[in-house]
C-alpha positions in Angstrom: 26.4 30.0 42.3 25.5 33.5 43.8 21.9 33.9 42.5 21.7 37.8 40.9 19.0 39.8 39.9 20.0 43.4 37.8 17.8 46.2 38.3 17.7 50.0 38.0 18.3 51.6 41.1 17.5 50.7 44.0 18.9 47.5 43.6 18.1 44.0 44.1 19.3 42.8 47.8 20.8 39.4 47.5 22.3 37.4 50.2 23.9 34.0 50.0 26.8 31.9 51.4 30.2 32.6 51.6 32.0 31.9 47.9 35.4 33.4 49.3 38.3 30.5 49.4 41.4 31.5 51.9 44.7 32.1 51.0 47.9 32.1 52.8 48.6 35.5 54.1 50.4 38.3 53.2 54.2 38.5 54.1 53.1 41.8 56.3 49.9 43.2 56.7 49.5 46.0 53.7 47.0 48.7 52.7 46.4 51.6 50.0 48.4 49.4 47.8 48.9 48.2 44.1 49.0 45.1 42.1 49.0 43.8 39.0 49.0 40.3 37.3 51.9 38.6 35.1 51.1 34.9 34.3 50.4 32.8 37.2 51.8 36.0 39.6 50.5 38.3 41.2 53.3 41.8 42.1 52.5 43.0 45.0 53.9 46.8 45.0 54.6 48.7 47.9 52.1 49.8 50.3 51.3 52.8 52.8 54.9 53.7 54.6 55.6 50.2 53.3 58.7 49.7 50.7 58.2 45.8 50.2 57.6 44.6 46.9 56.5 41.0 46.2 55.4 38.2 43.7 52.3 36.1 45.2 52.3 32.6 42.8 48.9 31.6 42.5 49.4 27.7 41.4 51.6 27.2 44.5 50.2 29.9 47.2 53.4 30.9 48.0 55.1 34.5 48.2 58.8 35.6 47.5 60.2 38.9 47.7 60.8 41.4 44.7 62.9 44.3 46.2 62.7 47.4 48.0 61.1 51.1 46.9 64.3 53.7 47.5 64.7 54.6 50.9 63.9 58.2 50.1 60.7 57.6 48.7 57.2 58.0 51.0 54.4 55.9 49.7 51.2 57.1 50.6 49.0 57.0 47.8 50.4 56.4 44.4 49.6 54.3 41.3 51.5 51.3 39.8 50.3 50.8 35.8 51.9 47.7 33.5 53.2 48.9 30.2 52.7 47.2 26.8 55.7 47.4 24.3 55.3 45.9 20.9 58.3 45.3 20.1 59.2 42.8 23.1 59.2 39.6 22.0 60.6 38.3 25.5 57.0 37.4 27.3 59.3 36.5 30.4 59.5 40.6 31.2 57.4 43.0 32.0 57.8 46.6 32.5 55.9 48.7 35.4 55.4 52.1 36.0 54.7 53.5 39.6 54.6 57.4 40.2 53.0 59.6 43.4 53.8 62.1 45.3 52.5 65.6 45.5 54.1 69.5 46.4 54.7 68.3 50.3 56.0 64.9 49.6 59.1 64.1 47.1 57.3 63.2 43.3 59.0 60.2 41.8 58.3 58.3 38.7 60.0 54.7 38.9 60.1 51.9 36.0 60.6 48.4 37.0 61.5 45.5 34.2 60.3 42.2 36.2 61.8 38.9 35.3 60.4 36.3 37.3 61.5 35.7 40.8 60.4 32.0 40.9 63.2 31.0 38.5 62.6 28.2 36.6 59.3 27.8 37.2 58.8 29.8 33.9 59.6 28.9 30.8 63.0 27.4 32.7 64.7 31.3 32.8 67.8 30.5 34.3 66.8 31.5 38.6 69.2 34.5 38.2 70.7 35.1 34.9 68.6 38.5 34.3 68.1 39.4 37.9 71.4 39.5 38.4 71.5 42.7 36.2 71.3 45.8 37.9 68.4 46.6 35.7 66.2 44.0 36.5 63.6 43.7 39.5 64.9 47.1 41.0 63.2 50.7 41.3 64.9 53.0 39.2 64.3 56.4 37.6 61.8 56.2 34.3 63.7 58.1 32.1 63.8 59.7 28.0 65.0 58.6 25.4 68.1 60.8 26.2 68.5 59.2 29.6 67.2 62.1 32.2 64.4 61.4 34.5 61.1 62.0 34.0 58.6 62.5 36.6 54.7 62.4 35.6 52.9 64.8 38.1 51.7 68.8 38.1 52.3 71.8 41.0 49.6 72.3 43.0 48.5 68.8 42.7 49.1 65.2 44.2 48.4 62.1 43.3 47.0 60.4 46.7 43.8 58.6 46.2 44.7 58.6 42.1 43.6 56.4 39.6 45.3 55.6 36.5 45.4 53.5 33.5 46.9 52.7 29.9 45.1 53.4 26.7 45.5 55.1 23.2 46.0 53.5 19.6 49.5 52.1 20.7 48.8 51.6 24.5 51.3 54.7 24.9 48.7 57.0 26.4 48.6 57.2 30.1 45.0 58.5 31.5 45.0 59.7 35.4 42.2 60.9 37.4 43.3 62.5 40.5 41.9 64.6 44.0 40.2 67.5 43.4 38.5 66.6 39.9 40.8 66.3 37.5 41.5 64.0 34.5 45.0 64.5 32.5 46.4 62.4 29.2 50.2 61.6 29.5 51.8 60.5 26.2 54.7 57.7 27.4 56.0 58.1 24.1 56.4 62.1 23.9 57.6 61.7 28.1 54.8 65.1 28.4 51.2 65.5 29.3 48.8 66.0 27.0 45.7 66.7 27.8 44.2 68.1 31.2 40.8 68.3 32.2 38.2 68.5 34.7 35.5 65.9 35.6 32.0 67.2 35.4 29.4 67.2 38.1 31.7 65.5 40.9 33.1 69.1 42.1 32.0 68.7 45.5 32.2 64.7 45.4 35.8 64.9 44.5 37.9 61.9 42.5 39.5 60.4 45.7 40.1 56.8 46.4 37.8 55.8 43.5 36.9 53.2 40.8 38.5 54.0 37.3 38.7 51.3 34.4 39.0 51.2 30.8 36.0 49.8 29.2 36.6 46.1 27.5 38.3 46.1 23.5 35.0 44.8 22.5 33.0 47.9 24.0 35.9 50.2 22.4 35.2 48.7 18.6 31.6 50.3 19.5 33.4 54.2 19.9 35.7 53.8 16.7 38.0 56.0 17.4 37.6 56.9 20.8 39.0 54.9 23.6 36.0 54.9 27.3 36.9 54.5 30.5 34.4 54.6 33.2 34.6 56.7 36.9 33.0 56.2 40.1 33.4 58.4 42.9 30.5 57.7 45.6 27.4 59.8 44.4 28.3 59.8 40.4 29.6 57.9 37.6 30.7 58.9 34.2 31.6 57.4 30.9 34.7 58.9 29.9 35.3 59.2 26.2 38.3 60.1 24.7 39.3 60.7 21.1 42.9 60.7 20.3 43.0 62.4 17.3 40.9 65.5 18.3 42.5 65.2 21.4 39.0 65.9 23.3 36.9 64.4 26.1 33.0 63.4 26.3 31.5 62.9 29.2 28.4 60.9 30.1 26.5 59.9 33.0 26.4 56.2 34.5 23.8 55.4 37.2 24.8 55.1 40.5 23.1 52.9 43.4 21.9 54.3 46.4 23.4 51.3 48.2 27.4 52.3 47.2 26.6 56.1 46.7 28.2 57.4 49.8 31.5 54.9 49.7 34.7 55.2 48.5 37.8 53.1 49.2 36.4 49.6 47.8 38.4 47.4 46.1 37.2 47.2 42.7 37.4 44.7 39.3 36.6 44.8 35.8 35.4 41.8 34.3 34.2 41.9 30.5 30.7 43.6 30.6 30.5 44.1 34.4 31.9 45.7 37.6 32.5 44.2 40.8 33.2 46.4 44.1 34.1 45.2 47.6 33.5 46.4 50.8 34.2 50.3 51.0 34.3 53.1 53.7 31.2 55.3 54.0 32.4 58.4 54.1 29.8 60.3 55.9 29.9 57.8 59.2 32.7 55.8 58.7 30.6 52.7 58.7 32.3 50.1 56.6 30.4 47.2 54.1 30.8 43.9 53.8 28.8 43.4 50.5 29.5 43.2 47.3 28.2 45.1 44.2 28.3 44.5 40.5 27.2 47.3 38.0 26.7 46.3 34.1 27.9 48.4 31.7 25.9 47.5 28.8 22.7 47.8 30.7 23.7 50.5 33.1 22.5 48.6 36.4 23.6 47.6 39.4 23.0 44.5 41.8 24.1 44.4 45.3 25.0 41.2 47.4 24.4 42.4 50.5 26.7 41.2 53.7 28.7 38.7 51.8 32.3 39.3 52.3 33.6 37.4 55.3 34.5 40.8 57.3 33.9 44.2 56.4 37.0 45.5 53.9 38.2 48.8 52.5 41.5 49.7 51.5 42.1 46.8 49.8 42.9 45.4 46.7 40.6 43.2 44.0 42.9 41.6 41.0 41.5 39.6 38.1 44.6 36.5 37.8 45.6 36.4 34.1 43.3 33.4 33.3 40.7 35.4 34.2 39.2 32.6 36.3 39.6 33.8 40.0 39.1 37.3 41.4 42.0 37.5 44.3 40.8 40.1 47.4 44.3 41.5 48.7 44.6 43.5 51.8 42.8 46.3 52.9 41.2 47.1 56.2 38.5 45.4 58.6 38.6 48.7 61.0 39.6 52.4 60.6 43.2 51.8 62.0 44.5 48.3 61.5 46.0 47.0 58.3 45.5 43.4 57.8 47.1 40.2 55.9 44.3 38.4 54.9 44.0 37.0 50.9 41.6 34.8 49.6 40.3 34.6 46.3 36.6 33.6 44.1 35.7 32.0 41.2 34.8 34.9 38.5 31.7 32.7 37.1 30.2 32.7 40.2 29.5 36.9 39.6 28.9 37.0 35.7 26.7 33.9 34.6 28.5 34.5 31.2 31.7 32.4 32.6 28.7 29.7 33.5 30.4 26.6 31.4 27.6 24.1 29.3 28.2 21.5 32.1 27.1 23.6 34.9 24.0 25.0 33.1 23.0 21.5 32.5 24.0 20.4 36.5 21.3 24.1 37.3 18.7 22.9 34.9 18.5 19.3 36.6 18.4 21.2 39.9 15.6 23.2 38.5 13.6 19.8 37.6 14.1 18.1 40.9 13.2 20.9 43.3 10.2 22.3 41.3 9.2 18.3 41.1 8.6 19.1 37.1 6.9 16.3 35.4 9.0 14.4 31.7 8.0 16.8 28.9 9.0 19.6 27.6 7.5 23.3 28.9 8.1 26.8 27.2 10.4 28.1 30.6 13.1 25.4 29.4 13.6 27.5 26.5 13.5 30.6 28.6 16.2 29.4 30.9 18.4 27.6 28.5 18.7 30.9 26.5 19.0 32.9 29.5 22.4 30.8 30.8 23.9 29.9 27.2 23.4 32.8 25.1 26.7 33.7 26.4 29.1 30.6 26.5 
């Protein structure tokens, strides 16, 4: 278990052994990238200049190709968002949105419905009864409910670096935050923005290859009516609060560590109550980290596990598998020029002590007793470190 310590800045320094398991490889080596998560897969979309799209299947550590982005299309920096629909009732499909570009390269907005590709290792789907359909695990134009294209983006603005995610009352509320500071509100039902806005306080930081999440359903019952998402972009944070039926944003500040302040292009996870970033670029030197930060959000700190990643990273990508047991590190970069292939993956409860199950609290309190050499009996700390690891399980 990674031993942590949470403090207001500057942080506690931690170092420990290596909890990263390998993975087979990528297919091709990929960076500036997206993923997201559907059962036991993981879809890898796209990359820079790179139109490949596959499923990674965690159970057997295998990979098989998806399709192709259109031959017309450049990727080089763009978002990839899964959308909810209430009314599916088929849990075999799943419907992605990817959208980029900017005024010097084409703008697209692209909807995929994914069926798996592993057959019938789901739910026995017949192998290629719905890919067969020209609808299915293809790239094709995200449309209206009149049938002509849509395409999510603004003049004078691109969406390289962008961060995006889905929110509102009936998940139909798409929240960006792009280069230079800018925040906009696209309703997926309505097909037109919203809401556009700027970020305070980050003007000459910039909201560029950045951390953006929405804050946990159990934080959001907190804000009523408003729905948070948090920001990072190297020197500043923000709580981002946004009420739908006023249409209006608050902002509020989040502490920010000296240790990740000047980096950007980490590969980032939200788990519950915390944060975890990996690796990152310095933007001031180009050096490049190998550790690992987590920042709570209910207590507004940060801890950094300093040199623990196997190589240095940025680039990449961090994904939270479905069962939310394993964090899987995807990608990225070890230099300033090289992509690279390399996947491995680490148990979530070795970051947040709140995935600690009763057995292995019991297995740390017996190591406690032998190494301190504690005599039979009964002290006051027991009670301090039972409630410590338990409180949350």
């Amino acid at each position: 278990m990674a031993n942590q310590t949470t403090t207001q800045e500057p942080p506690q320094h931690l170092i420990t052994s290596t909890p990263f398991q390998g993975l087979k490889d990528l297919p091709i080596p990929l960076y500036d990238f997206q993923c997201v998560t559907h059962k036991h897969e993981i879809l890898i979309c796209g990359g820079y200049e790179q139109s490949k799209c596959y499923s990674y299947h965690t159970l057997k550590n295998q990979y098989k190709f998806i399709c192709e982005y259109p031959s017309d299309i450049t990727l080089d920096g763009y978002c990839v968002v899964k959308l909810t629909d209430n009314n599916n009732k088929d849990k075999n499909q799943i419907t992605l949105l990817s959208f980029g570009g900017s005024d010097y390269q084409k703008r697209y907005t692209l909807v995929m419905k994914y069926v798996s590709v592993w057959g019938n290792d789901n739910n026995n789907i017949d192998d290629n009864e719905m890919n067969k359909s020209k609808d299915y695990n293809q790239w094709i134009p995200f449309t209206d409910n009149h049938n002509q294209p849509i395409i999510i983006g603004r003049n004078g603005y691109g969406f390289h670096g962008a961060r995006a995610v889905i929110g509102g009352s009936n998940d139909h509320l798409l929240f960006i935050t792009y280069y230079p500071y800018d925040i906009s509100v696209f309703n997926l039902n309505t097909f037109q923005f919203i809401k556009h806005d700027f970020l305070p306080d980050i003007h000459h930081i910039r909201a560029y290859h950045h951390c953006f999440v929405l804050v946990s359903e159990n934080e959001q019952e907190t804000m009523k009516k408003n729905y948070g998402m948090l920001l990072f972009s190297r020197t500043k944070g923000l709580l981002i609060l946004y009420d739908e039926d006023d249409d209006t944003f608050q902002f509020r500040k989040a502490s920010v560590c000296a240790d990740i302040s000047q980096f950007s292009y980490y590969a980032y996870v939200l788990i519950n109550d915390i944060i975890l970033f990996f690796g990152g670029l310095n933007n001031n030197n180009g050096d490049l980290s190998k550790s690992v930060y987590k920042y709570s959000i209910q207590e507004d700190e940060w801890t950094t596990f300093q040199d623990i990643l196997p190589s240095t990273l940025h680039n990449g990508v961090a994904i939270l598998s479905e069962d939310e047991s394993d964090i899987h590190i995807i990608g990225g970069q070890h230099d300033l020029h090289n992509a690279v292939s390399t996947h491995m993956k680490t148990k979530v409860r070795i970051w947040d002590n709140s995935q600690l199950l009763k057995n292995e609290v019991k297995l740390i309190i017996k190591y406690w007793i032998r190494t301190l050499k504690i005599k039979l009996g009964w002290i006051d700390d027991f009670d301090q470190i039972i409630f410590k690891y338990s409180r949350n399980i």
